[in-house]
ROVEX-24962 format. One record per residue (C-alpha): residue number from 1; residue in one letter; x negated, y, z. Coordinates in pm, whole numbers, plus 32768, in hexadecimal, padded with zeros to 4 digits. Example, Ala and Ser with C-alpha at 12.3 -4.5 7.8 and 13.67 -1.06 7.14 Angstrom:
ROVEX-24962
{vomar=1; tinu=A; east=7B32; north=7E3E; up=830C}
{vomar=2; tinu=S; east=7AA9; north=7F96; up=82CA}
This chain:
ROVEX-24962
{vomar=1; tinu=X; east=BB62; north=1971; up=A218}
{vomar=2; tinu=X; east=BC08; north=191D; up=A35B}
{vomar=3; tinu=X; east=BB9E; north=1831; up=A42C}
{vomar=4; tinu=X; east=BC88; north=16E2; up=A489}
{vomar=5; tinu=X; east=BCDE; north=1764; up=A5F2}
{vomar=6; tinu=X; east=BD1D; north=18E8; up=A582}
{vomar=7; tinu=X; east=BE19; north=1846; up=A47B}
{vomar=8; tinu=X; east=BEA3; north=1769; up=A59B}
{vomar=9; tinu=X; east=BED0; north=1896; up=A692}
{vomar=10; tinu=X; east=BF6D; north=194F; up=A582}
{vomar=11; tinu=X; east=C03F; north=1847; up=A50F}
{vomar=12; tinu=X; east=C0D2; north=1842; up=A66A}
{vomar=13; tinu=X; east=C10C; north=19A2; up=A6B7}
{vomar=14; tinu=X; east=C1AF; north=19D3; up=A56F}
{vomar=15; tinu=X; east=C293; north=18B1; up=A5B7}
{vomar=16; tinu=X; east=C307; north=1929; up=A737}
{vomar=17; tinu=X; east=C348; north=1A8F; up=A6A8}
{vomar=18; tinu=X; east=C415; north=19BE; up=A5BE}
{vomar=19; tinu=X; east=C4D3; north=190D; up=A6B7}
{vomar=20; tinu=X; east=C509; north=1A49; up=A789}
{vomar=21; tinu=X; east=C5B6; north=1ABA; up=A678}
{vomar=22; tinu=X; east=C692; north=19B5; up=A63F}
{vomar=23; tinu=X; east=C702; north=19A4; up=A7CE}
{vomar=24; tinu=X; east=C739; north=1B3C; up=A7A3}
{vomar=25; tinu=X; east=C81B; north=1ADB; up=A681}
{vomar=26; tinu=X; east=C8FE; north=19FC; up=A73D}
{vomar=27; tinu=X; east=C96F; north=1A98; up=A854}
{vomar=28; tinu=X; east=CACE; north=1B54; up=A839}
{vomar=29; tinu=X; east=CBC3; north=1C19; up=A8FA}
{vomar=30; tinu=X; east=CD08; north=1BF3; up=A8E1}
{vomar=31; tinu=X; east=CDF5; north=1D13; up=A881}
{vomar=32; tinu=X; east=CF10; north=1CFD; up=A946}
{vomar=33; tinu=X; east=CFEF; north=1DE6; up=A869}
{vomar=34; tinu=X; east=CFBA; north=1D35; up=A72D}
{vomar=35; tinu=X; east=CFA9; north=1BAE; up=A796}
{vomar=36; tinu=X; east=D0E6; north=1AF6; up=A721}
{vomar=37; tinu=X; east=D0C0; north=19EA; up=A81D}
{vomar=38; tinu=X; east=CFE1; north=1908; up=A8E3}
{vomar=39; tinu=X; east=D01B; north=177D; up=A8DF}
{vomar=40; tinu=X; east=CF8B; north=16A9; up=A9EE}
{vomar=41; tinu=X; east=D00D; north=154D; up=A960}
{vomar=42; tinu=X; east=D01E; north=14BD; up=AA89}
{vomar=43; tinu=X; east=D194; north=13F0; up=AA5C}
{vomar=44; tinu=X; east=D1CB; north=1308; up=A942}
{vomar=45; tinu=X; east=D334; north=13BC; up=A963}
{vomar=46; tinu=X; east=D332; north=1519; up=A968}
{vomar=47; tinu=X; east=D23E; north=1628; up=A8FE}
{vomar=48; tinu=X; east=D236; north=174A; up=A9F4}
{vomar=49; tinu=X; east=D1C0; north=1880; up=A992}
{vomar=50; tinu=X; east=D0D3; north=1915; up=AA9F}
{vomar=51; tinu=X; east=D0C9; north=1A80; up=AA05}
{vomar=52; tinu=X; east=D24A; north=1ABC; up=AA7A}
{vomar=53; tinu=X; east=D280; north=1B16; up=A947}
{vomar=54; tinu=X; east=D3B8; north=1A0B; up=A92E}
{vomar=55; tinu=X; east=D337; north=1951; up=A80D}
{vomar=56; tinu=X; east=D365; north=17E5; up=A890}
{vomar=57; tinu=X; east=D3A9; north=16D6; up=A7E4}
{vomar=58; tinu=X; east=D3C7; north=1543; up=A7DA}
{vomar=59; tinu=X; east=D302; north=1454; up=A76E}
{vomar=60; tinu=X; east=D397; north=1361; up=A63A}
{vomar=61; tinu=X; east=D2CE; north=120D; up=A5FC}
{vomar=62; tinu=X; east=D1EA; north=110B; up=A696}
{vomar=63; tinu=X; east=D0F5; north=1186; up=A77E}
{vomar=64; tinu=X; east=D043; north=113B; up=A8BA}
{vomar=65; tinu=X; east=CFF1; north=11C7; up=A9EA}
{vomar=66; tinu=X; east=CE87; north=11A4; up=AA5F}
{vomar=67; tinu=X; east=CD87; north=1244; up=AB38}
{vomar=68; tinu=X; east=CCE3; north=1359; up=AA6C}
{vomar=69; tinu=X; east=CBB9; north=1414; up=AAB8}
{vomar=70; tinu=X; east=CC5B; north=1522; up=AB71}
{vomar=71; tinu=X; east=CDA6; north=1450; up=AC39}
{vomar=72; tinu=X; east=CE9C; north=13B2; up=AB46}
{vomar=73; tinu=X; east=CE83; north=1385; up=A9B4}
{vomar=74; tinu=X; east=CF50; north=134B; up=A887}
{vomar=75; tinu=X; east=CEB3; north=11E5; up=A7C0}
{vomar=76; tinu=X; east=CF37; north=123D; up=A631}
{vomar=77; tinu=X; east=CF69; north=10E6; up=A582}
{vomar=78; tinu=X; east=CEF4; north=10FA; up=A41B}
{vomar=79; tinu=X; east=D04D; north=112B; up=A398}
{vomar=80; tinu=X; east=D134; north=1264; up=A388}
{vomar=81; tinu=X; east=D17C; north=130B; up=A4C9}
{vomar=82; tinu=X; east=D251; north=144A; up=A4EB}
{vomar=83; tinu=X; east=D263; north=151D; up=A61B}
């Protein structure tokens, strides 16, 4: 039988190997070749597409500009929006 701080130490090392393998998991690259486009949504206008890949577009419905967590952000009301 194990004792209560063997099963503690355990516990714990079996859970960071855990979360190392999680943060592994979500990193990605990005494959330039394959990627149909890259939205920013930083107007509550337009939608540029940052992979010059031409796909831009414009945004339909009622939505707000605010301060997102990396510059500007999109606010979706609860009802139908169509970009």
């Amino acid at each position: 039988m194990l004792s209560v701080k063997t099963r503690y130490i355990l516990i714990c090392f079996v859970l960071a190997l855990a979360l190392l393998e999680l943060s592994l998991q979500c990193q990605a690259k990005i494959d330039a070749k394959s990627i149909v486009g890259i939205w920013l949504m930083e107007s509550d206008k337009e939608v540029v597409d940052m992979s010059k890949n031409g796909n831009n577009g414009e945004v339909k419905g009622n939505l707000k500009l605010v301060d997102g967590k990396f510059g500007k952000a999109l606010l979706y009301p609860s009802q139908k929006v169509v970009l």
